[in-house]
MARGU-66113 format. One line per 2 residues: number of its first residue (from 0); their letters; for each residue x, y, z of C-alpha. Coordinates in steps of 0.25 Angstrom, whole numbers, plus 2048, in hexadecimal, padded with zeros to 3 digits. Layout:
N
NUM) a) X/Y/Z; ...
***
This chain:
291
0) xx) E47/9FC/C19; E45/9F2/C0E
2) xx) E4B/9F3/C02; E42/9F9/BF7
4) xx) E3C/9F2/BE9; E42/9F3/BDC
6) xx) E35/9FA/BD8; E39/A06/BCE
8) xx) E2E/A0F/BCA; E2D/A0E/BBB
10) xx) E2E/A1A/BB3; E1E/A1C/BB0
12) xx) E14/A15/BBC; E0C/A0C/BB7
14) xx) DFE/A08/BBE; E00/9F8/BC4
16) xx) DF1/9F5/BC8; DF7/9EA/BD1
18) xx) DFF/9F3/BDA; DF7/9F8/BE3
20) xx) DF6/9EE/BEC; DE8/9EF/BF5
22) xx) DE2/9FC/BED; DE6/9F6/BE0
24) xx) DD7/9F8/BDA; DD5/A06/BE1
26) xx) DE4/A0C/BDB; DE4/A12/BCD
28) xx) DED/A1D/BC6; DE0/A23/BBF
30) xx) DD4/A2A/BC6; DC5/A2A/BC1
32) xx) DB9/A21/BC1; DBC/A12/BBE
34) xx) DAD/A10/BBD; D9F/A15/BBD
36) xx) D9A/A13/BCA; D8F/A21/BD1
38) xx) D90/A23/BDF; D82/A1E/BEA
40) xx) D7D/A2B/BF1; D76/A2A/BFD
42) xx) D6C/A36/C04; D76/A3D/C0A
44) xx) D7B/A4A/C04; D8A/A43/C08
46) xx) D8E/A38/C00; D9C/A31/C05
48) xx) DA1/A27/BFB; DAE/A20/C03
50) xx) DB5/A16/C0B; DB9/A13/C18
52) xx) DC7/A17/C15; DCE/A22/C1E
54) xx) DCA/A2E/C13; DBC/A26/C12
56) xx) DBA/A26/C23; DC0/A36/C25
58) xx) DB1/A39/C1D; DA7/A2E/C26
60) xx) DAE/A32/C31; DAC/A40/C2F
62) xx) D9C/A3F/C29; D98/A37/C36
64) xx) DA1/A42/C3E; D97/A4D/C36
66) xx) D8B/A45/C3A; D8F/A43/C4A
68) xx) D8F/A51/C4B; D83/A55/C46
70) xx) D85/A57/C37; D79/A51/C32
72) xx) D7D/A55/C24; D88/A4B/C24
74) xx) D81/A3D/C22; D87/A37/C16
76) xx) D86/A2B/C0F; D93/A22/C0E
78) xx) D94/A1A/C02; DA0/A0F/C01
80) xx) DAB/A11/BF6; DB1/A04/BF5
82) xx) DBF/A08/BF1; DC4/9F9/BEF
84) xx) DB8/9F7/BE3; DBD/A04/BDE
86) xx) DAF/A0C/BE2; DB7/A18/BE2
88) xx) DB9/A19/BD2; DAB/A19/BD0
90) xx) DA6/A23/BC7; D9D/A28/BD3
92) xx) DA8/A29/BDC; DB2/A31/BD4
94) xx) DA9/A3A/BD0; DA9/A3D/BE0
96) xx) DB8/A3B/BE1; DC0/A3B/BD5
98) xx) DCB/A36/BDD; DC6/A28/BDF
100) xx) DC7/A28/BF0; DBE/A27/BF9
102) xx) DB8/A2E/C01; DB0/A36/BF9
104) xx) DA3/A41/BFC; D98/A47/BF5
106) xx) D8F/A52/BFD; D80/A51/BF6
108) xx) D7B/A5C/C00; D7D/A68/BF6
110) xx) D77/A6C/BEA; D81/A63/BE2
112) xx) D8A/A58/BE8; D96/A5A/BED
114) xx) DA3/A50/BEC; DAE/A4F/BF7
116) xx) DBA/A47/BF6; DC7/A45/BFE
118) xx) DC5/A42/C0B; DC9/A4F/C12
120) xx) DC3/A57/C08; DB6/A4F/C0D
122) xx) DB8/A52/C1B; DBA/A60/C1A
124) xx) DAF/A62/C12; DA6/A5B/C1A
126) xx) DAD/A64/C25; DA8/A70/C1D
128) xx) D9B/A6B/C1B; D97/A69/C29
130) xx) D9F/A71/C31; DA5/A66/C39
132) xx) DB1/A62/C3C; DB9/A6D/C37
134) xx) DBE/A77/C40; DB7/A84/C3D
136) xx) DC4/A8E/C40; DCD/A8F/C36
138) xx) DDA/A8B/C3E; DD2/A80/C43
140) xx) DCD/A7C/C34; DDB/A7E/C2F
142) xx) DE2/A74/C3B; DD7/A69/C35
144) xx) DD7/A6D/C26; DE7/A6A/C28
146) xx) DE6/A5B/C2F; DDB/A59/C26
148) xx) DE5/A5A/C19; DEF/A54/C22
150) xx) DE9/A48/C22; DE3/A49/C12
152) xx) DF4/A4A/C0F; DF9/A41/C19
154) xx) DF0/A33/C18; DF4/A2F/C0B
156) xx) E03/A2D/C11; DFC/A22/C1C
158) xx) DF0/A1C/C13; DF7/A1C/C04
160) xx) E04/A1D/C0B; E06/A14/C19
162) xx) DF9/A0E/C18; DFC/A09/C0A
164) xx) E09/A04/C0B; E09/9FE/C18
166) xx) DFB/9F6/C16; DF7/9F6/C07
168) xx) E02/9F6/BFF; E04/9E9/BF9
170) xx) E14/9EA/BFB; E18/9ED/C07
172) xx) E24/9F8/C04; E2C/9FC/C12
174) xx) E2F/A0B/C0C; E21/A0E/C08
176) xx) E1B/A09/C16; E27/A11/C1D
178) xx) E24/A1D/C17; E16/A1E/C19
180) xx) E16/A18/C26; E20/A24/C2B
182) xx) E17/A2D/C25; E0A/A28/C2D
184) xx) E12/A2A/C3A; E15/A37/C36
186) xx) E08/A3B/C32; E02/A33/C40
188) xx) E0C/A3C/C4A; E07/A4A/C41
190) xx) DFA/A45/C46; DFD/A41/C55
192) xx) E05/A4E/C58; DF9/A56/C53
194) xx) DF1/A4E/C5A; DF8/A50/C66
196) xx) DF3/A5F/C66; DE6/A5D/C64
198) xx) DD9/A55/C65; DD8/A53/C58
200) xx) DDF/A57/C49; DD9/A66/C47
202) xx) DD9/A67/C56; DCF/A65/C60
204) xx) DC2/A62/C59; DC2/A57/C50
206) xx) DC1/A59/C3F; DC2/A54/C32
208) xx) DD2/A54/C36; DCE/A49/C3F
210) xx) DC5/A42/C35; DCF/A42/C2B
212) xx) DDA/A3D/C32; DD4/A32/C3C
214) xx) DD1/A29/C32; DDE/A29/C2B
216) xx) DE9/A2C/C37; DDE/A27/C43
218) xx) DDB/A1A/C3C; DEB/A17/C3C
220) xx) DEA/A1A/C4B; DE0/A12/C4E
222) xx) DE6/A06/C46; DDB/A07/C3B
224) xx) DE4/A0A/C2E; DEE/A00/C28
226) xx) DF0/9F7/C36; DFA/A02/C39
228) xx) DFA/A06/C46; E05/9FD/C4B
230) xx) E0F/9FF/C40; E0E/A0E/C3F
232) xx) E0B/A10/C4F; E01/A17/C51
234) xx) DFD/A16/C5F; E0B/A21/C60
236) xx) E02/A2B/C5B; DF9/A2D/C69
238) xx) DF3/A3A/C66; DEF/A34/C57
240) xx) DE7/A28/C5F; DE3/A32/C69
242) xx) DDA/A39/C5E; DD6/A2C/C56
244) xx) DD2/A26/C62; DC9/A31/C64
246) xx) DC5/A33/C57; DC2/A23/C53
248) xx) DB8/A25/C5F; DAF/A2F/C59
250) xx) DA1/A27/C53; DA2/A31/C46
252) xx) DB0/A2B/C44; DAC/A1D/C48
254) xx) DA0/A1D/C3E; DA7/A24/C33
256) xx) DB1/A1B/C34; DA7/A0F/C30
258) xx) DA2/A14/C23; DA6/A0F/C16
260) xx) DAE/A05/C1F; DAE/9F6/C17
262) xx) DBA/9F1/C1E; DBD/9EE/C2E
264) xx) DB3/9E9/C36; DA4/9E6/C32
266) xx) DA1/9F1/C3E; DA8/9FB/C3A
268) xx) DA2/9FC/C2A; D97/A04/C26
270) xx) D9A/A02/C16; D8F/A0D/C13
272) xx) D89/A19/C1C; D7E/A1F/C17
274) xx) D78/A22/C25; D7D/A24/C34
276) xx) D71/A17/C38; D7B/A10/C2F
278) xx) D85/A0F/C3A; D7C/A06/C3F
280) xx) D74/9FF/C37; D81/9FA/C32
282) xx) D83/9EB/C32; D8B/9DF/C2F
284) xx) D84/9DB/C23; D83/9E8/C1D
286) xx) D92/9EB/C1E; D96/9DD/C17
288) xx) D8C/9E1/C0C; D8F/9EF/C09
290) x) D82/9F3/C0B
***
């Protein structure tokens, strides 16, 4: 290992707006609104304000899942929270989420809205709401609940973690990326020996334990998260690939993964969904306009 900086922490920390490296303008030590900005609604009762991150795709993912099997109830609007202009310190926004990240929910369908934020909070109640998606028997419910959390307490270690260190930071530091990159591997092999028991996370019925951790952990398989795949190896894990293969197949998954998307192919964005005909009356002008 390379030897380390002469960096010594002062005695009080200080806030260098330059050291943030990518995320410089989106970082800050104080939470709040930075401006005043109200949030667009749309006509359905479920307004989803978000990004095409992994916490913003767990929740498309899951809405076009609701709406494939049947749940009516479920169509939503998608509005785009532009995270890089700092959309998310809108007054709007953080009267939905006051803590500034995306995604973020609010249910118009009862006698007075209702906000949802954290992305797992957002699935389960969605879960509730429906009845889907969510084993009905309490062990079963408790298996999910418990990967669902899981994955809650364990992707900040490879998205602020691995993910930051080894892609965005702007000084590559060998101890950090180490770290972190044990950690993923770990957190990938707790994943392939469940996975090597059963079909899927809670067991043999897909759930929100699938949707919350394919997007995440399923993305670094499939060589969609940090252009990692090689590096941390994951084509090892057979039975992870086995059930992101199977999963990255569904059309729920496939579209849900497309909206609020403003990066990757033209074909794969849908910037705003405020109906399913948008899927396809989707085009290339459209996209390169925001529209």
């Amino acid at each position: 290992m390379s030897s380390p900086s002469d960096y010594t922490p002062p005695k009080i920390w200080s806030w260098n707006r330059e050291n943030g490296g990518k995320f410089a303008s989106t970082n800050r030590p104080v939470a709040g609104a930075t401006h005043d900005k109200e949030l667009p609604v749309g006509l359905h009762p479920l307004q989803l304000y978000s990004l095409a991150t992994p916490n913003g795709v767990k929740v498309t993912i899951m809405l076009e899942e609701l709406l494939a099997a049947g749940h009516g109830g479920a169509e939503y609007d998608a509005w785009l929270i532009k995270i890089g202009d700092g959309d998310q310190f809108g007054s709007g926004f953080v009267s939905v989420n006051p803590n500034s990240k995306i995604p973020a929910l609010v249910d118009r369908s009862g006698t007075a809205p209702q906000r949802v934020f954290e992305s797992g909070a957002i699935l389960l109640y969605l879960a509730e709401k429906f009845g889907a998606f969510l084993p009905a028997d309490h062990a079963g419910r408790t298996e999910c609940l418990s990967w669902l959390f899981w994955q809650m307490g364990s992707a900040p270690y490879l998205g602020g973690g691995f993910g930051h260190f080894y892609t965005y930071a702007p000084t590559k530091i060998e101890y950090a990326i180490d770290r972190f990159a044990m950690e993923a591997k770990r957190q990938l092999d707790v994943l392939d020996r469940r996975l090597a028991e059963t079909e899927y996370l809670a067991g043999s019925d897909y759930s929100i334990a699938d949707i919350a951790v394919f997007p995440w952990y399923g993305g670094l398989a499939k060589g969609w998260l940090y252009d990692a795949a090689e590096f941390l190896q994951v084509q090892e894990y057979k039975n992870l690939n086995r059930w992101a293969d199977a999963i990255a197949r569904r059309p729920a998954v496939q579209r849900g993964r497309m909206v609020n998307r403003v990066f990757g192919e033209p074909s794969s964005q849908l910037r705003e969904r405020h109906a399913a005909s948008d899927f396809d009356t989707r085009t290339e002008d459209k996209i390169a306009s925001g529209s």
